[in-house]
KOLZA-86690 format. One record per residue: residue number from 1; residue in three letters; x, y, z of N, C-alpha, C in turn. Coordinates in pm, 1 decimal. Layout:
N
<rec num="NUM" residu="Ala" n_u="X" n_v="Y" n_w="Z" ca_u="X" ca_v="Y" ca_w="Z" c_u="X" c_v="Y" c_w="Z"/>
...
This chain:
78
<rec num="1" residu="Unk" n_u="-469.8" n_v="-3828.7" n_w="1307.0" ca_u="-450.8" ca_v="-3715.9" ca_w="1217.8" c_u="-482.1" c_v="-3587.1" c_w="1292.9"/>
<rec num="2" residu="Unk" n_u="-381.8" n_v="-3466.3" n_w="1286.3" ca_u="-427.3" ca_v="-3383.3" ca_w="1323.3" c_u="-480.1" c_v="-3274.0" c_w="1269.6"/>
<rec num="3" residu="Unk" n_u="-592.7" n_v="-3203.2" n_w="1298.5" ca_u="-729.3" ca_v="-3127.3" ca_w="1259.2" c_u="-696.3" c_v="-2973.7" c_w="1329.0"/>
<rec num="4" residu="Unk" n_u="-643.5" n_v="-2908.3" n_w="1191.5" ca_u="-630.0" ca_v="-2733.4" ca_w="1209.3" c_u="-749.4" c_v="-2637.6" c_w="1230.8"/>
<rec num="5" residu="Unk" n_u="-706.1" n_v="-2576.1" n_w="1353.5" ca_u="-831.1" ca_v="-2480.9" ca_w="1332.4" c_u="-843.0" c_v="-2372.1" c_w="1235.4"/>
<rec num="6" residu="Unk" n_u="-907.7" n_v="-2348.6" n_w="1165.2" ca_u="-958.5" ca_v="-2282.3" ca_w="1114.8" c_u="-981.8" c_v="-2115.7" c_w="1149.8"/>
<rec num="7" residu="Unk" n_u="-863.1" n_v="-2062.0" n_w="1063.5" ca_u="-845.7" ca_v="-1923.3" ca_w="1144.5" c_u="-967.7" c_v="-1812.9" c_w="1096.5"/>
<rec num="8" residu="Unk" n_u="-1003.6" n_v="-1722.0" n_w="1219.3" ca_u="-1123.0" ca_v="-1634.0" ca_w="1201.8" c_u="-1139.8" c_v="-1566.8" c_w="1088.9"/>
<rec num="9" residu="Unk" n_u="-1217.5" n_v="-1528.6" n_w="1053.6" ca_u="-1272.5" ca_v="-1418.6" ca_w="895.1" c_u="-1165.3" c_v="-1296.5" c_w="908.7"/>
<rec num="10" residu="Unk" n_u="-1205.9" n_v="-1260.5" n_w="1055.5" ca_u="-1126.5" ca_v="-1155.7" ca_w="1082.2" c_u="-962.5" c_v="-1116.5" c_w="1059.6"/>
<rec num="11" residu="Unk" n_u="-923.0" n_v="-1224.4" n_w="1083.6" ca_u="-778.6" ca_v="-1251.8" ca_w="1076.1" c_u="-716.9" c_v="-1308.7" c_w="968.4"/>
<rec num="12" residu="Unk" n_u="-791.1" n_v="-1293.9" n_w="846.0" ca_u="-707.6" ca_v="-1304.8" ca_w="725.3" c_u="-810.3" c_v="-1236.4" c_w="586.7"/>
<rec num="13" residu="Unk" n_u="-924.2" n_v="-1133.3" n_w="663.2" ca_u="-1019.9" ca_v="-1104.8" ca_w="561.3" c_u="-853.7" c_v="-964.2" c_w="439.1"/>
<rec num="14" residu="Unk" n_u="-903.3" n_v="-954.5" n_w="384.9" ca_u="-828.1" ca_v="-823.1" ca_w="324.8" c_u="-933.0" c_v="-733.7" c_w="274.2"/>
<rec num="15" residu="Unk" n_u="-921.3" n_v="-595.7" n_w="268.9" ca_u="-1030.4" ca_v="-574.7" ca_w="193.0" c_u="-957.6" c_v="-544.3" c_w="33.7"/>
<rec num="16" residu="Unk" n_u="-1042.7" n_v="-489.5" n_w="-66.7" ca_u="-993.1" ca_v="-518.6" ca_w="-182.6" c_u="-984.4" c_v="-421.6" c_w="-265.7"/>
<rec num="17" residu="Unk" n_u="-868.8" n_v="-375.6" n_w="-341.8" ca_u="-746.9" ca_v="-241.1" ca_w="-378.9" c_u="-897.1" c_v="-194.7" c_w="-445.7"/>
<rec num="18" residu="Unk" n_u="-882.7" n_v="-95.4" n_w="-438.1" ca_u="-950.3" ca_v="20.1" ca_w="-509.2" c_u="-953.4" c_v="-17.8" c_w="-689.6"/>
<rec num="19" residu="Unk" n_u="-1082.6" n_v="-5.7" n_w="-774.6" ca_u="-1081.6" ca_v="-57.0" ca_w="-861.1" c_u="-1002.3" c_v="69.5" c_w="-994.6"/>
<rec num="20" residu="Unk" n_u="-960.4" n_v="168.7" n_w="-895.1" ca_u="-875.4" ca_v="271.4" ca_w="-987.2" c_u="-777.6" c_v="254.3" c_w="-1029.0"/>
<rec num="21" residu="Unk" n_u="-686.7" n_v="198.8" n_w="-936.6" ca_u="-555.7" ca_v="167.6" ca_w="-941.9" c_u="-528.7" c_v="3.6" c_w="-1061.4"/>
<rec num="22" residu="Unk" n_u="-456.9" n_v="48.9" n_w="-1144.6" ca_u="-455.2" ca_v="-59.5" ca_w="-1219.1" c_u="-339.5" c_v="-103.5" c_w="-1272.1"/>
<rec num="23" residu="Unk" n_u="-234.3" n_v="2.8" n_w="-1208.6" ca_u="-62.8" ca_v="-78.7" ca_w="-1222.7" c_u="-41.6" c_v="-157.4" c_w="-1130.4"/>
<rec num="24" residu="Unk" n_u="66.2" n_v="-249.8" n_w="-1131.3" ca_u="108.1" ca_v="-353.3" ca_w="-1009.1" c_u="181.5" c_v="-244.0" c_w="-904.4"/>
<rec num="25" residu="Unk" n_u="244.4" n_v="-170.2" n_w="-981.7" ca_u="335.7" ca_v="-98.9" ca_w="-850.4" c_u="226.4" c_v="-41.7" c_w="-765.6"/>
<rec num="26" residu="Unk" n_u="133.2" n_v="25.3" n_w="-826.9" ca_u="16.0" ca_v="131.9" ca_w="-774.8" c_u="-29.3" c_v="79.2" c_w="-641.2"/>
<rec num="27" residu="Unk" n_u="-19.3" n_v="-54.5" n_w="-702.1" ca_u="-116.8" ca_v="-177.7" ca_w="-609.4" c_u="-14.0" c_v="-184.6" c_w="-477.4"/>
<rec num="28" residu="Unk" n_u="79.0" n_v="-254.7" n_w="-535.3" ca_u="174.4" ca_v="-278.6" ca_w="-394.5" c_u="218.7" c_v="-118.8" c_w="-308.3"/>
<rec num="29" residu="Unk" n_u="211.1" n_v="-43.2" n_w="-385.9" ca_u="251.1" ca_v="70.5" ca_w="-332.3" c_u="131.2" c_v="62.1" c_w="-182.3"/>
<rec num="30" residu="Unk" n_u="25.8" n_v="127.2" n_w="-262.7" ca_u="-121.6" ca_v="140.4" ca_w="-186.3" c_u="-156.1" c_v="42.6" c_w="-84.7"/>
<rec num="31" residu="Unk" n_u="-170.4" n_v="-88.3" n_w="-114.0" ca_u="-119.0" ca_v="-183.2" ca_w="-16.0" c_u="-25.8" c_v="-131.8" c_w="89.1"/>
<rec num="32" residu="Unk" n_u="119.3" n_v="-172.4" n_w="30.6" ca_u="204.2" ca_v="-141.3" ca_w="202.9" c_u="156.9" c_v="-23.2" c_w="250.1"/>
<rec num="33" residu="Unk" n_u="82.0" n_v="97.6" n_w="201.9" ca_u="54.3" ca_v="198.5" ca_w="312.1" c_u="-48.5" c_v="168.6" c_w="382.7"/>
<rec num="34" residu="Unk" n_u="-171.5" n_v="66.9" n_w="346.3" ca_u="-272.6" ca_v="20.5" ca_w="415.9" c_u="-207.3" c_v="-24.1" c_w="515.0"/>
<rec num="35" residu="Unk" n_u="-146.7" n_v="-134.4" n_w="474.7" ca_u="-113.1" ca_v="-227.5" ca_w="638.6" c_u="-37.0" c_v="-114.1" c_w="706.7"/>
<rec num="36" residu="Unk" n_u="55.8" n_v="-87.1" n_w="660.1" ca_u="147.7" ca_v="-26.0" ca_w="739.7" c_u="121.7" c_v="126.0" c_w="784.0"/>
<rec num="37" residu="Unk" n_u="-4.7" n_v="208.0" n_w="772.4" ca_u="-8.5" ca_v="311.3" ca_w="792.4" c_u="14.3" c_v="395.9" c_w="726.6"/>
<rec num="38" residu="Unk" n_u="132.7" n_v="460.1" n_w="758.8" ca_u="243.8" ca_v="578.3" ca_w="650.0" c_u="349.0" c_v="494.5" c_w="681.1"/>
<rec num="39" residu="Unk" n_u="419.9" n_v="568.5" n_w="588.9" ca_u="513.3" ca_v="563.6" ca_w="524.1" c_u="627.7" c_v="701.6" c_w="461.4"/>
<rec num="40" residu="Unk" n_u="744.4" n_v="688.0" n_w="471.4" ca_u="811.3" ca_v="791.9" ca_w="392.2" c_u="865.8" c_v="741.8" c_w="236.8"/>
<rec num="41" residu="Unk" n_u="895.6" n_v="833.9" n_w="157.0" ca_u="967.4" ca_v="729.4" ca_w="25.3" c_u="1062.2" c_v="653.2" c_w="65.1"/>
<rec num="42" residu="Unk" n_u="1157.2" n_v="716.2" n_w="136.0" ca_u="1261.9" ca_v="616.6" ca_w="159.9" c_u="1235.5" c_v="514.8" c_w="226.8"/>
<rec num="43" residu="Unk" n_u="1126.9" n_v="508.7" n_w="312.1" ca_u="1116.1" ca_v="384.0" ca_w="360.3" c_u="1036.0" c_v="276.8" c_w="305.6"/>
<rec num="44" residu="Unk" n_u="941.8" n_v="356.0" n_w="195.9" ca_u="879.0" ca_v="276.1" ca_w="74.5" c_u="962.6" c_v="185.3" c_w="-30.5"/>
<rec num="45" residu="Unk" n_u="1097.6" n_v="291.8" n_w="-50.3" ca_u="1206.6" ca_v="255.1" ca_w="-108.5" c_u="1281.9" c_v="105.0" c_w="-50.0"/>
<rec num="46" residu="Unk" n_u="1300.5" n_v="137.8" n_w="62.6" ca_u="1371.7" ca_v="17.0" ca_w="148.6" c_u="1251.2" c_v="-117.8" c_w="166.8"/>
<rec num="47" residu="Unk" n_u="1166.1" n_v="-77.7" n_w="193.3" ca_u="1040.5" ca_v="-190.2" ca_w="204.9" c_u="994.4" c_v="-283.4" c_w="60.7"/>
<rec num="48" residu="Unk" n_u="995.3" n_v="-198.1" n_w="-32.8" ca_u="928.9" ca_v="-264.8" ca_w="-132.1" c_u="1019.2" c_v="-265.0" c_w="-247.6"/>
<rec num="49" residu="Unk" n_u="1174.9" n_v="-235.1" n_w="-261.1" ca_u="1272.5" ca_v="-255.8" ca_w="-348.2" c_u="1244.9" c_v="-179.8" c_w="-437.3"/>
<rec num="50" residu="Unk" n_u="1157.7" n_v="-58.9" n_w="-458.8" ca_u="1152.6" ca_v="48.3" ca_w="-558.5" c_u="1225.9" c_v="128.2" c_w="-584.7"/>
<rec num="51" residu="Unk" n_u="1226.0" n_v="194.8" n_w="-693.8" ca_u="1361.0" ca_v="297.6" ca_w="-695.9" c_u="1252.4" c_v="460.3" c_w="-663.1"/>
<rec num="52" residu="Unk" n_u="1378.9" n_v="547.5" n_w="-616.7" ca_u="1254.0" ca_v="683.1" ca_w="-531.2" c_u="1185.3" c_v="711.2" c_w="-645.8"/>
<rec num="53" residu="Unk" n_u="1252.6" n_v="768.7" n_w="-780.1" ca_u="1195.8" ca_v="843.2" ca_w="-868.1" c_u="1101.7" c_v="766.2" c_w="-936.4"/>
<rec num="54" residu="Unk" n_u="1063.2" n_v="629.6" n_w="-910.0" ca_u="944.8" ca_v="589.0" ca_w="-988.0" c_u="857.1" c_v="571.2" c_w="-824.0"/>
<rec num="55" residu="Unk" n_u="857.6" n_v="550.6" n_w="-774.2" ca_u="807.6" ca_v="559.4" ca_w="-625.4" c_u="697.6" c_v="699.9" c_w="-639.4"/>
<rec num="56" residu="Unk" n_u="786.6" n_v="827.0" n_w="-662.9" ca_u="768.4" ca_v="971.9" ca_w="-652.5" c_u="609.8" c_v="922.8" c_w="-781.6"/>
<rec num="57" residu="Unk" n_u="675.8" n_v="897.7" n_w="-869.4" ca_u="554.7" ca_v="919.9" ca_w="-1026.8" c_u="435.9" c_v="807.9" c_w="-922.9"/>
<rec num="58" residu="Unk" n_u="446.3" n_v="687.1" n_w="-895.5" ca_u="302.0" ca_v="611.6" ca_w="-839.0" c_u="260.1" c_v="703.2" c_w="-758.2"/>
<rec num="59" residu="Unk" n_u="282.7" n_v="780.0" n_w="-682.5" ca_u="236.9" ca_v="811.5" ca_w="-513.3" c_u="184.7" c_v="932.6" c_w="-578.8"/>
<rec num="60" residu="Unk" n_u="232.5" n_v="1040.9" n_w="-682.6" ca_u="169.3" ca_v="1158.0" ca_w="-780.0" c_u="30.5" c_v="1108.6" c_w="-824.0"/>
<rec num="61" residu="Unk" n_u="33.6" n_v="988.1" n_w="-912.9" ca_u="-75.3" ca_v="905.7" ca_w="-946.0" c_u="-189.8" c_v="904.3" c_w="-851.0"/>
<rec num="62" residu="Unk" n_u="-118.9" n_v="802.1" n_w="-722.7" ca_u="-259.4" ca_v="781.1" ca_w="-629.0" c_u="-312.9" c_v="919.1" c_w="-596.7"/>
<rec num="63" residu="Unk" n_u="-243.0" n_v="981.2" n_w="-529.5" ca_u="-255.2" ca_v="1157.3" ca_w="-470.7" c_u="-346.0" c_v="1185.0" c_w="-563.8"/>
<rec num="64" residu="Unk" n_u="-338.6" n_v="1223.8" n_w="-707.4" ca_u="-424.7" ca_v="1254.5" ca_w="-785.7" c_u="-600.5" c_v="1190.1" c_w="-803.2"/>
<rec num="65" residu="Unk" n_u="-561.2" n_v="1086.5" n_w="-790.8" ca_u="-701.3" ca_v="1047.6" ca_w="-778.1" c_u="-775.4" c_v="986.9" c_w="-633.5"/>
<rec num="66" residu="Unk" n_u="-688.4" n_v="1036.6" n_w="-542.4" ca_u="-755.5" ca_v="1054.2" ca_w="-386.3" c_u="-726.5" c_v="921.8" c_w="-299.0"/>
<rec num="67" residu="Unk" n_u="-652.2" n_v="861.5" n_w="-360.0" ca_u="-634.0" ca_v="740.7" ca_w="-301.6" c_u="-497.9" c_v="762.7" c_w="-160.8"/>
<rec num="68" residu="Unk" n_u="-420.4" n_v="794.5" n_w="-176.2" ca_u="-289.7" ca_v="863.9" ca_w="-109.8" c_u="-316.4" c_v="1024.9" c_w="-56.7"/>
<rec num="69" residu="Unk" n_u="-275.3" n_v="1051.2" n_w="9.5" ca_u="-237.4" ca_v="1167.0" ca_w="126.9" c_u="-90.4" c_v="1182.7" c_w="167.4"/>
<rec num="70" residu="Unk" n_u="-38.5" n_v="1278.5" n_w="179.9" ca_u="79.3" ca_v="1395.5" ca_w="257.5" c_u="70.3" c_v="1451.0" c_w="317.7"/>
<rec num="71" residu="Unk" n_u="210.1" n_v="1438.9" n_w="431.2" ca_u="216.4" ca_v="1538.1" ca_w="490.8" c_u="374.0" c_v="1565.1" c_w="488.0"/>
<rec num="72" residu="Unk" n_u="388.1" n_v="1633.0" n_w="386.7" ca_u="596.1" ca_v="1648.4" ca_w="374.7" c_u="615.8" c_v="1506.5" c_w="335.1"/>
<rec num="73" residu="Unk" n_u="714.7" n_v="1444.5" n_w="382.0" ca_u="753.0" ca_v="1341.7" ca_w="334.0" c_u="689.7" c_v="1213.2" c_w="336.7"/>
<rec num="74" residu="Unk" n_u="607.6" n_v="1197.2" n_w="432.8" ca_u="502.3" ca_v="1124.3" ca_w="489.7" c_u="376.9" c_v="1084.9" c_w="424.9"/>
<rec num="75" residu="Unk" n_u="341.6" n_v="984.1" n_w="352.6" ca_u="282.2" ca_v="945.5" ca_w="294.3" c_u="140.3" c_v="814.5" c_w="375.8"/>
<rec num="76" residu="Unk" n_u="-42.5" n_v="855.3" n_w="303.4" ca_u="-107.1" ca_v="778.4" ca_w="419.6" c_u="-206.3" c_v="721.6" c_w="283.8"/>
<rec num="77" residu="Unk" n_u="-243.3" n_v="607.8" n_w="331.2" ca_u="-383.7" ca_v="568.4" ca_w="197.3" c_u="-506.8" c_v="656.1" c_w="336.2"/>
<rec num="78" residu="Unk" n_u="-542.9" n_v="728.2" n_w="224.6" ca_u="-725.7" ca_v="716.5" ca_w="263.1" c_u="-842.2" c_v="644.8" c_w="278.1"/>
């Protein structure tokens, strides 16, 4: 039988969404900018199958309560 190693803490820890955010989009939104850094809408758009103008209202949301950052089109989690 073969015996898997057991991958590090490190390499699959996540840390865990902000207890503000409490829509699913909010979540996945905030998410893909963690892993991924920034982001633009459109490429939020293309990544996560959102449409812009509800994209635009989550990312207003996070921004508002400090979770999200801009710079022009460019979008960062804090």
């Amino acid at each position: 039988m073969m015996k898997l190693a057991a991958a590090s803490p490190q390499s699959t820890a996540i840390d865990p969404l902000p207890d503000e955010i409490d829509s699913a989009s909010a979540k996945l939104v905030y998410f893909y900018l963690d892993r991924a850094g920034e982001a633009t809408v459109s490429e939020l758009s293309g990544a996560l199958g959102m449409k812009k103008l509800g994209l635009y209202s989550v990312l207003a949301t996070l921004d508002g309560r400090g979770l999200v950052e801009h710079e022009g089109e460019t979008y960062r989690s804090t």
